[in-house]
N, C-alpha and C positions, 0 to 999 in steps of 0.2 A: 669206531670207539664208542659214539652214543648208542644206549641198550636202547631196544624197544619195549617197552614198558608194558604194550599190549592193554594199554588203559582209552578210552577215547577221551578225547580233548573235549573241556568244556563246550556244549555245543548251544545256540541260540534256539530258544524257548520255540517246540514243532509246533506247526497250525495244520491244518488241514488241505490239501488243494485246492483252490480257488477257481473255478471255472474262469476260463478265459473268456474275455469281454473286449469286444470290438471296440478298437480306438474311435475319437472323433467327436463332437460338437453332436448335444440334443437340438431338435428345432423345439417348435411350441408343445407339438403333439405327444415332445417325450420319445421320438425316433432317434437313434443314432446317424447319424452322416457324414461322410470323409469333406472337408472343404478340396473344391477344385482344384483350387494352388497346392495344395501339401505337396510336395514331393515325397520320396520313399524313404528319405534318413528322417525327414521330419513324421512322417509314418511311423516308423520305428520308435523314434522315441516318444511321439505320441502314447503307443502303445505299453510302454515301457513298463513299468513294476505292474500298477494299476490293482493294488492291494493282492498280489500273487507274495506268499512267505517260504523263504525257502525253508525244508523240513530238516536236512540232514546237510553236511558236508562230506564231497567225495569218498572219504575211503571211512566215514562215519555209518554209509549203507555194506550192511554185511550180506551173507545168507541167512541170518535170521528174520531181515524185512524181507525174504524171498514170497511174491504173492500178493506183498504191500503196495502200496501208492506214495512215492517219496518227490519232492521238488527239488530239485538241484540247481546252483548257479553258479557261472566259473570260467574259465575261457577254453576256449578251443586249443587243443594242443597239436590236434593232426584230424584230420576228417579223408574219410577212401570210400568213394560212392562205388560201388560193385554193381550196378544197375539194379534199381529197382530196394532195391536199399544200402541205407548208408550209415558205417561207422563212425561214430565220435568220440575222439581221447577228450574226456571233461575234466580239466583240471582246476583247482583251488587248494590254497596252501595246503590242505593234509595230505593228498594225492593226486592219481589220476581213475576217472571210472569209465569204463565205455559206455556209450551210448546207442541204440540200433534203432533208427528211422526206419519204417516200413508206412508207405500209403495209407494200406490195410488200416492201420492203427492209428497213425498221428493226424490223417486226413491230406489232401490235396493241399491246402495252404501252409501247414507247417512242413509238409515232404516239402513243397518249391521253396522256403526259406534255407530249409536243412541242404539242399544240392547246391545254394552260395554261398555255405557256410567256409572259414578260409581260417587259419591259423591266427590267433590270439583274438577272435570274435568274441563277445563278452555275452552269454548264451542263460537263460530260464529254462528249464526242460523237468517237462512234469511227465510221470511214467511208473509203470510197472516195473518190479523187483526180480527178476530171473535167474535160474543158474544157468551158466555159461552152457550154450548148445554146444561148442566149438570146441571145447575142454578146457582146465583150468590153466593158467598165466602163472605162472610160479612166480614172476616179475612183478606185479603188480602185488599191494594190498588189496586189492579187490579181486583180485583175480579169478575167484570159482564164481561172481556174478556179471550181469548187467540191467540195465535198464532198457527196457522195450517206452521209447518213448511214446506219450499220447499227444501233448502239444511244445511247441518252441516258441521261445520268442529271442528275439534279437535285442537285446539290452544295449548294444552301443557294438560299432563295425570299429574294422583296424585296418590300417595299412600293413604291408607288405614291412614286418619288425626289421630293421638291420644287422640281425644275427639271428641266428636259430633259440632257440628257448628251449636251454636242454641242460641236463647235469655235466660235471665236468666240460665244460665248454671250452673249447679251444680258440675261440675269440680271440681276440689282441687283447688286454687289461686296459689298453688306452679305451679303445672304442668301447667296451663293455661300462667304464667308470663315466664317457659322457651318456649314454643312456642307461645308468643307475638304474634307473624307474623300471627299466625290462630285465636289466641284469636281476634285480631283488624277484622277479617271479622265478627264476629256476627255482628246483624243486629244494637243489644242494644248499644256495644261500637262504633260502627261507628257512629250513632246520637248523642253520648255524645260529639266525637270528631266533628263531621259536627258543635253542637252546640259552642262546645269553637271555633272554624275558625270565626262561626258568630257572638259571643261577643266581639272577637280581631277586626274584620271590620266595625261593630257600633263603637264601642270603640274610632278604627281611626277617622272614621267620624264623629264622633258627636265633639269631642275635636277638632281638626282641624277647625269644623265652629264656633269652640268658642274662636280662635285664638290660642290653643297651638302649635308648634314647635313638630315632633317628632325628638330628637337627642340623638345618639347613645353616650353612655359613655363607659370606657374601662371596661374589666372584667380581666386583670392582674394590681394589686392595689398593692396599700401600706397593709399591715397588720394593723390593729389597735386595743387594748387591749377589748375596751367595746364590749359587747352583746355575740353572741353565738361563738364557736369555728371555726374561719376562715378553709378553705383546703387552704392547701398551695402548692406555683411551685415554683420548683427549678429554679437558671436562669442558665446556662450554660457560657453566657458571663462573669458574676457576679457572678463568683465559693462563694460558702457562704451564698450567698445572695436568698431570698426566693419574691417572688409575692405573695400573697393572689385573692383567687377568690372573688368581694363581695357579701357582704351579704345584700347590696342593695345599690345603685346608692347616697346613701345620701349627702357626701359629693360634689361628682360632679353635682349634679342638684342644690347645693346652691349657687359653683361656677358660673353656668352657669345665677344664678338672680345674684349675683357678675357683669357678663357678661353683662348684660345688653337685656338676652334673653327673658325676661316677665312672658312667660307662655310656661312652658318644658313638654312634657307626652315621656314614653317608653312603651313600652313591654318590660320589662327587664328579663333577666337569673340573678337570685341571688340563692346563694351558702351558706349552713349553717353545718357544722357538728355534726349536733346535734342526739338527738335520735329519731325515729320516732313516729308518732301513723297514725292514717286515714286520717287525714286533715295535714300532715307536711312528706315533702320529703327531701331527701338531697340538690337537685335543683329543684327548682318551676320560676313561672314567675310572675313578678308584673305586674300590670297596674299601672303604677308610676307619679307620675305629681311634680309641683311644678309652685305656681305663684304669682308677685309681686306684691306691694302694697297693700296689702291683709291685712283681721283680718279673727280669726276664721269662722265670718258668712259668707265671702265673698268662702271661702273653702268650707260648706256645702253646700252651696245654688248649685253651680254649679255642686257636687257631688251629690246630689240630685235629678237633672235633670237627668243627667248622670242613676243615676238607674232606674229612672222612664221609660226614655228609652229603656232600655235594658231589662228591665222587662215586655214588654208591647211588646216590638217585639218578643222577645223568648218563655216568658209564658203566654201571653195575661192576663196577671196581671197587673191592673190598680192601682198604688199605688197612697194613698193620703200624700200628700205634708202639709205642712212638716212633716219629720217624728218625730214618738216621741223621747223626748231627756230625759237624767237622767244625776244627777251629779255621776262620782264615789261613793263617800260618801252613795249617795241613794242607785244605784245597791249595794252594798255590805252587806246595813242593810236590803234590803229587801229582797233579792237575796243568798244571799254568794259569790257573783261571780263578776265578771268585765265586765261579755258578757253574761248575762242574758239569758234564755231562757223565752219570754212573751208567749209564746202559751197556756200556763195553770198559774192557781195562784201559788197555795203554798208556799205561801211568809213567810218568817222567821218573828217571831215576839221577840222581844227582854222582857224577862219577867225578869231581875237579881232584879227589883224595889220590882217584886212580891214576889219573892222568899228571899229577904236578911236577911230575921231573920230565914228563916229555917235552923234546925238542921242535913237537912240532909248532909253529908259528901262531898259529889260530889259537890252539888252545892256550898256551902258555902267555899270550900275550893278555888275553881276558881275564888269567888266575890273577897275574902281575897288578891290572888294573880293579882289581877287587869285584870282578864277576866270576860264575861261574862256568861248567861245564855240564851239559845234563842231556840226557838223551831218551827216545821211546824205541821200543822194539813192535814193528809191524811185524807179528808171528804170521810168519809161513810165508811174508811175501820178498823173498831171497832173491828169487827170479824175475823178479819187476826190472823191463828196460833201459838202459840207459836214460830216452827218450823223456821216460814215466818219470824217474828219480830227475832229470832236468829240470820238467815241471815242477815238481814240489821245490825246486828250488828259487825257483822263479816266483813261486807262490809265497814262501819263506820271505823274501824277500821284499812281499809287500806288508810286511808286519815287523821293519825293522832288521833283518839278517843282513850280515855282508854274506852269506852261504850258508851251505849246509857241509858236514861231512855226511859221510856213507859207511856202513860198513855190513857187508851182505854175508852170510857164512852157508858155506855151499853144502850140498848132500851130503859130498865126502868129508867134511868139516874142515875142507880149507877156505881160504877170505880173499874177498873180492872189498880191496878197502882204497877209497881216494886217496887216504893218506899215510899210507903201508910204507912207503920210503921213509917216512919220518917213526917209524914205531917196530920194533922187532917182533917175530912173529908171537913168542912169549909174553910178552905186551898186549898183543891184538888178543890173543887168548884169553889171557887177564882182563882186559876189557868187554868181551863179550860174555867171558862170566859172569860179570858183574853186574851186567845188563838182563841174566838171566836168558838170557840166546841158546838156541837151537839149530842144526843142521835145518835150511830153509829160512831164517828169519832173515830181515830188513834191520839193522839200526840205524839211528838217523840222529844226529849231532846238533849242537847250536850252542856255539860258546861266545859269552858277551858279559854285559851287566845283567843282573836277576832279572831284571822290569822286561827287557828287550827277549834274554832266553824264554823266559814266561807266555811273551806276549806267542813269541816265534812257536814254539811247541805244544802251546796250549790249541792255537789255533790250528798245527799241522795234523794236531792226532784227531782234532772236529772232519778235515779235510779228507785224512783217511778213513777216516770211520764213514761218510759221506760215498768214498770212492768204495769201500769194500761193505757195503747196504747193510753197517750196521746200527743203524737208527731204525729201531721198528718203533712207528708212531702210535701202536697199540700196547708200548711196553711203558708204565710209567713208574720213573724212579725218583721220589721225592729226596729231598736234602736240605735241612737247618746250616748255614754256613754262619759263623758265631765268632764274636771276638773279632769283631774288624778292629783296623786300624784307628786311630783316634783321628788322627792327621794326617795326610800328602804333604809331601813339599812341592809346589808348584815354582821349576825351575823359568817357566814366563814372568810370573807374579812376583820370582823373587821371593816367597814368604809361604809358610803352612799355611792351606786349605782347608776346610773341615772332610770328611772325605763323606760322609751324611749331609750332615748339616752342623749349625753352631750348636744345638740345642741338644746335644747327644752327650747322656752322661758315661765320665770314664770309668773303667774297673778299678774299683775304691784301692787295690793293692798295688796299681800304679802309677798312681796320680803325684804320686811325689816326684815321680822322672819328669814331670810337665816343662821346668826349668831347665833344667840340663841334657834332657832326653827326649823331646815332644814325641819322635817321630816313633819312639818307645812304648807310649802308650795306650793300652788296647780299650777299646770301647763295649759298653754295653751295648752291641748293635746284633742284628739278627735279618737274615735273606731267609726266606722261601724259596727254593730252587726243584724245578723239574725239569728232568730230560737237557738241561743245559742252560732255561729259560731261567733269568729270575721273576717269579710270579708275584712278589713283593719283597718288601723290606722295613724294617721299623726299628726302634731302640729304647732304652729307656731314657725319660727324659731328663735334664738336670732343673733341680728344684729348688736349689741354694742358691741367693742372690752371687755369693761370693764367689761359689765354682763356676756362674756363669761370666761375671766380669771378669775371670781371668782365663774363662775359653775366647771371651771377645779382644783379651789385651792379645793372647797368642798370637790370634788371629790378621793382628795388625790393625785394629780398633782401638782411635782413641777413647776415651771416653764420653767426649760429645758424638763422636760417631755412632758407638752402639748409642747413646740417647736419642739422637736424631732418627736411626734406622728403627730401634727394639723397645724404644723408650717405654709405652704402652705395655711393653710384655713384664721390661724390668718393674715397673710402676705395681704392676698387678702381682709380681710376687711379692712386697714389703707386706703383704695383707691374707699370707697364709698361705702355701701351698701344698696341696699333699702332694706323695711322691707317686709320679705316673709313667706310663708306658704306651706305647702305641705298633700301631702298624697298619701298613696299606699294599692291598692288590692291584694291579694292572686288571680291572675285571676283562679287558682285551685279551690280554695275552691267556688268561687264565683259561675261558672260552674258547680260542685257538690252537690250544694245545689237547683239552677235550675234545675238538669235532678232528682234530687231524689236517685242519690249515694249516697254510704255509705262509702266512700275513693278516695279520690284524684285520687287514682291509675286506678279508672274507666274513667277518664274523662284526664288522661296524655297518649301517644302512647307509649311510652319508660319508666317506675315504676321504681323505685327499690323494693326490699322489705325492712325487718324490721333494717337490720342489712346495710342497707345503699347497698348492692349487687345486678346484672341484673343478674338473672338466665339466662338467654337467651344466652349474649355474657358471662356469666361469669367473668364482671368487678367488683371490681376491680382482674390484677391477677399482678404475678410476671413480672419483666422485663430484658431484655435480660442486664448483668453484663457490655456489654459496655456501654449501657447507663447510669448505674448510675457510672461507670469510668469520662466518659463526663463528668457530675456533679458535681463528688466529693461527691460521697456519700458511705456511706459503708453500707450494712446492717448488722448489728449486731447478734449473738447468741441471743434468748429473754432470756437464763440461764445466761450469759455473764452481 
């Protein structure tokens, strides 16, 4: 997916080759001399830089230095002594370049270093510029040269790595995540990384010339009740008293349009204690903005640019503008989903109309209870096993199904249907027209409440598309999903949810339903959605003291409560506010969907894994009993 740009990377300022100089200790006379005791590691690094610069990095030497004299430095990636000379894989983040040892040339002392050179040796080697004797490496960026080397030095020896140092690696993720340090040299994870550095430096510069500010906000907060599980810090001064890390800058970027500052962008660190999967860590980074005088379009549009941007420098993917937009309400009836996957159809179709007088049990019992009936058509996959169609049933079911139906329509266009006893064959007809079915197709049922069919089918048609490889990870199809809902009901809580946050203003034309209709009213809210992924989310903010206490009464806030919780934010709007907008990327997930990962954790230097833990440094771990004395904290018996 990432282009090669055929640019070379900023490279450290060349010097000259430095003749090599005998390690060791002058006496009076101004002799060099090895001390008795050194042993050969302390030799080595003895030896070590001793004002040697490197000139180029690996695949920074072409066939135009062919002839030249260049300084390389990097680790050993494979080394194959053929007698009498010997091959070096040199690698360093931009590549790999060989290496050729010959007596002849580098002398007897560098040849005996080169014959115990061993994979991930950390190697200087100064030499001559060559075209390949051997013929060219199509594989390599270097591949029509090499380096005929003239001296080596051993900058630092390695052990024997606990996995190979190779792209796509088939390692375990466990064992790969506790030696991080070796995993970040594959070639694969260093470009994912190179690429997020170059998202964050566009990222600066493109918002900068469009007038944003970047300003830092604090990351020891207030605690606040809504969205996901704050981490929380003790304070020491304020024995009792806890900080929260946040869970994104929200509140203080609306200060800062409060402030009178325009247009704010961060790279921020936010903090969520939640559970994981591949695209959600414990701390990720946003690309965060927020800007004044604003409506919804004036947020796209500039957010727009912004991708077109950054999609066009990194993957040489020319996106057409504007991009497509959906209301909520649409993705959900067509979709199941809120962040659609457009790469393939298999759109749900909503059939309870067709089905309301049948007899069969399933269905009619969902219509009764005020759900509906809706189904996808798997084209062409008619003849999928019993076995096959089991599973997905099974599958269905862990998203909420009591079942699935089936209904398969054969070459000859008769039907293979689980629930044909219950429905005459003019029926079955009728419903596979409706479905838009063909001699060969699959339809696949789920009748319930919206939320649960939704959930059921949204994620069966991901499954299928999954099972029949139509996710191509170089196909990228953006989508604005608009008009969210204002509010959930949360049947835990007992009471509506914000389904953003509190702070999200409603569409001015239906703000009257608040009282009699919450769950009616649609929000000025807006997602970023690729490929299925949401890559951000933002809305417009509310600016009216008045609309915001009575988003907070909704909510089930008293009024000491939001003053307790918001008090500072309410405080700040009696004093002028313009009306603002915002929005913020997962720069994780954004970078992960560019290089073609399949988890965050490929495109972050430092992961955790599932359970929120660094195998590497083994955080989180206990701490020493006077520190939580300082605090005021006890840790408890978990029996206790």
């Amino acid at each position: 997916m990432v282009k090669d740009t055929g640019r070379k990377e900023e490279r450290p300022r060349a010097y000259l080759y430095a003749p090599k100089k005998r390690a060791g200790k002058r006496n009076a006379q101004g002799h060099t001399y090895m001390p008795k005791n050194m042993g050969r590691k302390e030799e080595i690094m003895a030896e070590s830089m001793l004002g040697l610069k490197r000139s180029h990095r690996c695949t920074e030497v072409t066939k135009d230095n062919v002839g030249s004299e260049v300084t390389v430095m990097g680790w050993v990636q494979k080394s194959r002594n053929k007698g009498g000379i010997i091959f070096v894989d040199l690698r360093d983040r931009s590549g790999i370049l060989q290496i050729i040892f010959e007596e002849s040339n580098c002398g007897a002392e560098s040849f005996a270093k080169a014959e115990k050179l061993r994979s991930e040796f950390v190697i200087a080697v100064a030499g001559e510029v060559e075209s390949r004797a051997g013929g060219v490496n199509e594989n390599l960026a270097t591949g029509e040269i090499e380096v005929r080397a003239k001296s080596l030095r051993i900058l630092s020896e390695s052990e024997t790595p606990p996995f190979p140092i190779e792209e796509n690696s088939k390692t375990k993720e466990e064992l790969r995540l506790k030696y991080r340090y070796l995993d970040l040299r594959r070639p694969d994870i260093q470009r994912n990384i190179r690429v997020r550095s170059q998202v964050a430096t566009l990222t600066r510069a493109f918002l900068a010339e469009e007038g944003f500010l970047e300003i830092e906000t604090p990351t020891l907060i207030k605690s606040t009740p809504e969205g996901a599980r704050d981490y929380l810090v003790p304070s020491r001064v304020h024995p009792g008293s806890f900080y929260a890390l946040p869970q994104s800058p929200q509140l203080y970027k609306q200060l800062l349009m409060c402030s009178g500052y325009d247009r704010y962008f961060q790279l921020a660190r936010c903090y969520r204690d939640e559970d994981l999967r591949a695209d959600r860590q414990p701390e990720f980074t946003q690309i965060d903005m927020e800007l004044s005088f604003v409506d919804v379009e004036d947020v796209l549009e500039v957010n727009e640019r912004l991708l077109k941007k950054l999609f066009k420098e990194i993957c040489n993917l020319d996106i057409e503008l504007p991009l497509t937009r959906m209301t909520w309400r649409e993705a959900m009836d067509r979709f199941g989903s809120d962040k659609p996957d457009m790469r393939f159809g298999m759109e749900l179709k909503n059939v309870s109309q067709v089905v309301k007088d049948t007899e069969f049990a399933v269905f009619k019992s969902a219509l009764e209870n005020g759900g509906s009936v809706r189904g996808i058509n798997a084209e062409g996959q008619g003849a999928m096993p019993r076995k096959k169609i089991d599973a997905l049933v099974e599958y269905a079911k862990g998203f909420g199904a009591k079942g699935l139906a089936y209904l398969a329509v054969n070459e000859d266009g008769t039907y293979k249907c689980s629930f044909a006893k219950f429905m005459t064959e003019e029926e079955l007809h009728t419903l596979a027209e409706a479905m838009g079915a063909k001699p060969g197709d699959l339809l696949l049922f789920a009748a319930d409440r919206d939320k649960v069919v939704f959930d059921v089918l949204g994620n069966l048609r991901l499954e299928l598309a999954r099972q029949l490889d139509l996710l191509k990870k170089d196909h990228f199809k953006f989508l604005w999903v608009t008009e969210f809902p204002l509010l959930e009901y949360s049947e835990e809580q007992g009471r509506f949810t914000a389904m953003h946050h509190p702070f999200t203003m409603p569409m001015d034309e239906d703000w009257a339903l608040i009282d009699r209709d919450p769950g009616a009213v649609r929000a000025k809210a807006y997602d970023i959605v690729l490929n299925g992924t949401e890559l951000g989310g933002g809305s417009v903010r509310i600016h009216q003291s008045d609309i915001q206490s009575k988003m907070f009464e909704v909510l089930g806030f008293t009024k000491e409560q939001a003053k307790d919780q918001f008090g500072f934010l309410l405080d700040a709007f009696k004093y002028g506010v313009p009306p603002h907008a915002g929005l913020a990327y997962g720069l994780d997930r954004v970078v992960m969907l560019m290089v073609g990962a399949d988890s965050i954790r490929d495109v972050i230097a430092f992961p955790k894994v599932k359970d929120a833990s660094c195998l590497m440094t083994e955080a989180p771990a206990q701490v020493d009993t006077k520190q939580l004395v300082e605090l005021g904290i006890e840790i408890s018996d978990e029996k206790e």
